[in-house]
C-alpha positions in Angstrom: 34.0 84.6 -10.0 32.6 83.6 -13.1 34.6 84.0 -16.2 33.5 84.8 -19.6 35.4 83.8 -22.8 35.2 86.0 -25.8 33.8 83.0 -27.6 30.7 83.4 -25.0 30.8 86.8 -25.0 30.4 86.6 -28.8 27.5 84.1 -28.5 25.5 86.4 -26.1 26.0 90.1 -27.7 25.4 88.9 -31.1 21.5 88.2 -31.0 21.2 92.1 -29.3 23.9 93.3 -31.6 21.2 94.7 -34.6 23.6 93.1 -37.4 22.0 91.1 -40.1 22.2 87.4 -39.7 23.7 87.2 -43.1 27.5 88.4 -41.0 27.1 86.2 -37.9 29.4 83.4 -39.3 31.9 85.8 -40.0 32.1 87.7 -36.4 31.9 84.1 -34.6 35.4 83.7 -36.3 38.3 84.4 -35.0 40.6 87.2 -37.6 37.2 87.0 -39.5 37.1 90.9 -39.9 38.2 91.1 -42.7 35.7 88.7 -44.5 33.3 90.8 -43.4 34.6 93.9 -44.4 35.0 92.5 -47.8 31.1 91.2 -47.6 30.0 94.7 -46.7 31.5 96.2 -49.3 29.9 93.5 -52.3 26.8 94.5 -50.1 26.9 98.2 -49.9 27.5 100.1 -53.1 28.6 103.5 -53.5 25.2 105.1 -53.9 24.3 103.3 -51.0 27.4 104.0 -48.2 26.6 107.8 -49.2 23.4 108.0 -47.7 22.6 108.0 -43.9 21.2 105.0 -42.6 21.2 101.8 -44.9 24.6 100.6 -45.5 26.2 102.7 -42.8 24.1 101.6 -40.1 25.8 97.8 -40.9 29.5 99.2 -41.1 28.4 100.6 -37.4 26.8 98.0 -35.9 30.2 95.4 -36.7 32.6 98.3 -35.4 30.5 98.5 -32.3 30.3 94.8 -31.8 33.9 94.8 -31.6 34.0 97.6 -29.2 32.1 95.7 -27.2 33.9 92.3 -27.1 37.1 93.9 -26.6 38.8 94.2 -29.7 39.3 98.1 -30.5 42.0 97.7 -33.2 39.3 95.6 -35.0 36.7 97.6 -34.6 38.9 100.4 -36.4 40.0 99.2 -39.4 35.8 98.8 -39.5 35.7 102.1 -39.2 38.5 103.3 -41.4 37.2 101.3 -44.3 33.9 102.8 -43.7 35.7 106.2 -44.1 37.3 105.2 -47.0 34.7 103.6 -48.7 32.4 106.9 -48.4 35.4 108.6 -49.7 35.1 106.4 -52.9 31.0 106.8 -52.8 31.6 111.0 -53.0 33.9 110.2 -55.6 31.3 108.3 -57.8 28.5 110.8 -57.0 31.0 113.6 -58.0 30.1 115.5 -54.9 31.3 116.2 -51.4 29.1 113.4 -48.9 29.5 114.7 -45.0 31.6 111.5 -43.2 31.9 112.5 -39.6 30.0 109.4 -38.1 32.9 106.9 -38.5 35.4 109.7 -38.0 33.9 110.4 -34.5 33.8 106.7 -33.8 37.8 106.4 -34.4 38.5 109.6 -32.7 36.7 107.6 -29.4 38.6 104.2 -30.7 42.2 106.1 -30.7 41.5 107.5 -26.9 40.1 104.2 -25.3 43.5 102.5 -26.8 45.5 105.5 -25.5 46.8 106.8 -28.5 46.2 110.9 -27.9 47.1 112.6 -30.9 45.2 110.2 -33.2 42.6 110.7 -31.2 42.9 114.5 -31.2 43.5 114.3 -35.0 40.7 112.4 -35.7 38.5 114.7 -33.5 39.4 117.5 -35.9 38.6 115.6 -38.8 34.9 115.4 -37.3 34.7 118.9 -36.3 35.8 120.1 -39.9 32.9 117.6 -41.1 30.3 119.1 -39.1 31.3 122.6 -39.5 30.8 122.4 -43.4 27.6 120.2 -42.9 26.2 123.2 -40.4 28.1 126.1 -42.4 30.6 127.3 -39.7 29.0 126.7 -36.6 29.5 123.8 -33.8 25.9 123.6 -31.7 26.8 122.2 -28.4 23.1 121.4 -27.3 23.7 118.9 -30.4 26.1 117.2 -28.7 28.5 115.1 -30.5 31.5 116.3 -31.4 31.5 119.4 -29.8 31.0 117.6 -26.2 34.0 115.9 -26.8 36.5 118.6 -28.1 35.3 120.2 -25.2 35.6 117.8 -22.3 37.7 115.2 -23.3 40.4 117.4 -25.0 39.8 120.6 -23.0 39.2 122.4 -26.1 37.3 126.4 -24.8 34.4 127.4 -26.8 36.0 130.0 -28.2 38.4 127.4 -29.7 36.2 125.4 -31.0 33.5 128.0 -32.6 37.0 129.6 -34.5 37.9 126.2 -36.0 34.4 125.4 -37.2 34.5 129.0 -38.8 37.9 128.7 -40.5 36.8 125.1 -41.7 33.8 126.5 -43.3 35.6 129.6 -45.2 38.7 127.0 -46.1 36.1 124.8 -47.5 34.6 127.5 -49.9 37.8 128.7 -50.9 39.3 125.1 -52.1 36.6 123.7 -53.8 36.4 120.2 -54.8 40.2 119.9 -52.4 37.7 120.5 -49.2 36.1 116.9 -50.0 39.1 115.7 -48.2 38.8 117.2 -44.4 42.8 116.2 -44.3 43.4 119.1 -46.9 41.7 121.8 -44.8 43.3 120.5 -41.7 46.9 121.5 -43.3 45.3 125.1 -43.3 44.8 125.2 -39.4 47.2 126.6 -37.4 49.0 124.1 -34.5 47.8 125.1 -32.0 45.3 122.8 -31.1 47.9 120.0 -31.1 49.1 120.0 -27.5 49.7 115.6 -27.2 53.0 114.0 -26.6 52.5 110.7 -28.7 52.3 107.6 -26.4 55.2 105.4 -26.8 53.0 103.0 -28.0 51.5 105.5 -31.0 54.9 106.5 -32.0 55.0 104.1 -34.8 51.4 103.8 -35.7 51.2 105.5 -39.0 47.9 106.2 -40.4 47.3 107.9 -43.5 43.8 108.8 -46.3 45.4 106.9 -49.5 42.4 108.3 -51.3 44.0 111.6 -50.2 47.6 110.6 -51.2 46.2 109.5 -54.7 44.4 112.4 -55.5 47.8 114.9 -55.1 49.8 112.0 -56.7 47.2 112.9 -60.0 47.7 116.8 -59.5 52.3 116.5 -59.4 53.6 117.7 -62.3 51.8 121.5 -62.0 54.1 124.5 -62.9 54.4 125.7 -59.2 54.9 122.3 -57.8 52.5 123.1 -54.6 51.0 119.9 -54.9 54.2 118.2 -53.7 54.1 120.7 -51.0 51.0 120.1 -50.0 51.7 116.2 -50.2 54.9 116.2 -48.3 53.3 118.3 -45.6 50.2 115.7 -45.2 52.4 112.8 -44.9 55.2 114.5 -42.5 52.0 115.7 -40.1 50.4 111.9 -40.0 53.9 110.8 -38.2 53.2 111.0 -34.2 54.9 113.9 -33.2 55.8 115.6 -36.3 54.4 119.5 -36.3 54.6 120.5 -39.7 54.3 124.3 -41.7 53.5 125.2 -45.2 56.0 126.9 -47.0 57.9 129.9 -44.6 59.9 132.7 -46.3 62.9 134.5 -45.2 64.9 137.6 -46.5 67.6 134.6 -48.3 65.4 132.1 -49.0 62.3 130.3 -48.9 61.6 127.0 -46.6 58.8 125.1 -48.4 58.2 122.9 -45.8 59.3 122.8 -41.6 58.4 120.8 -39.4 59.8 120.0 -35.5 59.9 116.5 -33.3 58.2 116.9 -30.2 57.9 114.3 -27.8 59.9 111.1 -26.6 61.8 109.7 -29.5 64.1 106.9 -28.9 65.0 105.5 -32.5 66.7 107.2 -35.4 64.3 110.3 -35.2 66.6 111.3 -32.1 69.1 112.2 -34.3 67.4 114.2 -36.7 67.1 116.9 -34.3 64.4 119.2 -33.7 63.7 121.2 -36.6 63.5 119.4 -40.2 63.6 121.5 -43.2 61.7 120.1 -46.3 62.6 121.1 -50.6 60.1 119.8 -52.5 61.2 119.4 -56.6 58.3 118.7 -58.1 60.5 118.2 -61.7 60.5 116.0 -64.7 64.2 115.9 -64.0 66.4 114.6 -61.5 67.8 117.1 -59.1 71.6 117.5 -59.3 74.8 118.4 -58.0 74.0 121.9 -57.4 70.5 121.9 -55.6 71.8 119.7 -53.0 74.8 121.4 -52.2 72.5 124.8 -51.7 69.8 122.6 -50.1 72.8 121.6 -47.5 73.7 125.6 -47.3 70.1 126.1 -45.9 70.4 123.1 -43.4 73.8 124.5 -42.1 72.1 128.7 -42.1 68.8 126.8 -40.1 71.8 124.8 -38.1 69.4 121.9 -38.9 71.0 118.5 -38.3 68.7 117.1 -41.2 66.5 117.4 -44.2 63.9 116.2 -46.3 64.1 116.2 -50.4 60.7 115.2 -52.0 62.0 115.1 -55.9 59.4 113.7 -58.3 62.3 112.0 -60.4 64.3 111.5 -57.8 68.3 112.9 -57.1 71.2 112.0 -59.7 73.9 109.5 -59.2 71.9 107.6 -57.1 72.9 103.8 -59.1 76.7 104.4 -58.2 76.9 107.2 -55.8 77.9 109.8 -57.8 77.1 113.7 -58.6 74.1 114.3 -55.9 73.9 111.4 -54.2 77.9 111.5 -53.5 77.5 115.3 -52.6 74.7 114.1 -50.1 77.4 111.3 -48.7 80.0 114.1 -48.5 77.5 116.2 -46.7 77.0 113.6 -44.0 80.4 112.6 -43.6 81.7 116.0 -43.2 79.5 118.1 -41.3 77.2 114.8 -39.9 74.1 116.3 -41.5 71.8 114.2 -43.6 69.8 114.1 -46.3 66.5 112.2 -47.1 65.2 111.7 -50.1 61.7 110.2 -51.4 61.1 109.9 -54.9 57.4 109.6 -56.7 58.1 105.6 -56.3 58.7 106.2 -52.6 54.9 108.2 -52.2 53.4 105.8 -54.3 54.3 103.0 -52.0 53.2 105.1 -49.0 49.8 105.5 -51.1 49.4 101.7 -50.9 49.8 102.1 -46.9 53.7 101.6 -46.7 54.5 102.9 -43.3 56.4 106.3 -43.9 58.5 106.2 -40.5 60.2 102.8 -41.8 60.6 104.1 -45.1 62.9 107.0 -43.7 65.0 105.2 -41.2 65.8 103.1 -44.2 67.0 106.3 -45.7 68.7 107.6 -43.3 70.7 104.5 -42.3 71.7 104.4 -46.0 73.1 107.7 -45.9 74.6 106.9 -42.7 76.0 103.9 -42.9 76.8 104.4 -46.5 74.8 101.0 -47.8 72.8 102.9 -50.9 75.0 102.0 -53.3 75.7 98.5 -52.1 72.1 98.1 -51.8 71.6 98.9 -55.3 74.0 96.4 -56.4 72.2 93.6 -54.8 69.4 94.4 -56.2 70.7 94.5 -59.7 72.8 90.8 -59.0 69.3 89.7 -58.0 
């Protein structure tokens, strides 16, 4: 039995690969990916990555090439800049640019590693793409996506034709919004997430920073939606995490829920299974008294925790005092907990912070009661 290094199997698949010759030094490398990302982009300008063919046809060829030594997780950060880049081209051009090719390819790129409800995810993505690009309709002689929501997810036609439809009426509805497929995804219902995350997906957290930018620009609006909205994105990109817009009931309203389903064997265990979200969208700090009646709602929902989003973030917090003492007292009494992420905390989630590490590191400071002595490091420092 003959075997074949990848270093040979680089040498052999590059001259049928189709790249330009220009790149070969780079994919003969070993970690060389990125190079060549960052060569594609000083090659490919935004006018360019917009249009089929051309500059995407590059981007392609490299992510296939490492499909096809071997290296998956290479070939999707290819693809994911891709997406990201035409994201920045529609941006330029000031108008909405169909991007389902690399979104297919990482939908495929998530199942061959095993990591179902990326793949799923990203499989929605492309349908939403294609549904506006053929104004509501899925063709399945076309092929494509509709070939694969149908017989690698099990998706029925029925499914699949509704989604396309609601994608296209969601589209005309929200405007400029609809450039990013994530925001009409949040519009969908849940039903077509049926995965349990793989263990090994559970702490692969993927998000659209140009998404996450763009509702950072539209905080501050007198209804403070947009933080909804936001919180609600960045909740549903966690593994597992089924999240709902804002809920009302005859006391009060919830403005985001979402539920933990699947096997979770780190501190998401003991949030429990329903998470209640209050998003303050204020150019103040939220006090004493929001969360002692954010608490009330926990206890009414028997919720064992919740998640504050507060644009300035919760008073007290330097010496654990007025909120953030209440939020202590909360825990320590009744052993529910409060998270909360400030407009520093998103920002840093923008610039690809993972979001699951960011909230075990709030909830073992609530916990464990470190905050304050956290802070005070930091300020001897």
């Amino acid at each position: 039995m003959v075997t074949v290094t990848i270093e040979q199997l680089v040498q052999q698949l590059l001259p049928k690969s189709g790249i330009p010759k220009k790149y070969w030094r780079y994919l003969r490398r070993r970690g060389a990916h990125i190079r060549v990302l960052d060569r594609l982009r000083q090659d490919v300008s935004l006018g360019q990555v917009i249009k089929p063919g051309g500059g995407q046809r590059n981007w392609e060829l490299v992510g296939q090439f490492y499909r096809n030594i071997g290296r998956p997780h290479q070939a999707l950060l290819v693809y994911r800049s891709l997406y990201e880049r035409m994201i920045e081209g529609q941006s330029a051009a000031k108008s909405r640019q169909h991007k389902g090719m690399p979104l297919v390819w990482i939908a495929d790129l998530y199942r061959e590693v095993g990591y179902p409800v990326h793949a799923r995810r990203y499989a929605m993505l492309t349908l939403i793409e294609d549904a506006i690009r053929e104004k509501g309709k899925i063709n399945p002689e076309e092929g494509g996506i509709y070939f694969r929501l149908a017989w690698q997810f099990a998706m029925s036609d029925k499914e699949i034709q509704r989604y396309a439809r609601d994608a296209y009426q969601i589209h005309k509805r929200l405007g400029k919004d609809s450039w990013f497929p994530e925001r009409i995804l949040l519009e969908f219902d849940n039903h077509w997430m049926v995965d349990t995350p793989a263990p090994m997906e559970l702490f692969h957290y993927v998000i659209n920073p140009h998404f996450v930018q763009y509702q950072l620009k539209k905080l501050g609006g007198s209804q403070g939606r947009e933080l909804e909205i936001l919180a609600q994105y960045l909740l549903s990109s966690i593994p597992g995490f089924r999240t709902y817009p804002r809920r009302k009931t005859p006391s009060t309203d919830y403005d985001v829920v979402s539920t933990i389903e699947g096997l979770a064997t780190d501190f998401r265990h003991e949030l429990g299974r329903y998470i209640v979200c209050e998003c303050k969208d204020w150019a103040k700090k939220v006090d004493f008294g929001t969360i002692a009646k954010f608490s009330r709602v926990l206890d009414a929902a028997k919720c064992k925790a919740g998640i504050l989003f507060s644009r300035r973030g919760i008073t007290g917090e330097e010496r654990t005092t007025a909120a953030s003492r209440e939020r202590l007292k909360v825990y320590q009494d009744r052993g529910m907990v409060i998270l909360s992420l400030n407009l520093a905390d998103l920002q840093r989630v923008a610039r690809r912070e993972n979001l699951i590490t960011l909230l075990r590191a709030r909830y073992e400071a609530v916990r464990l009661d470190t905050g304050s002595t956290t802070k005070k490091r930091k300020l001897d420092l």
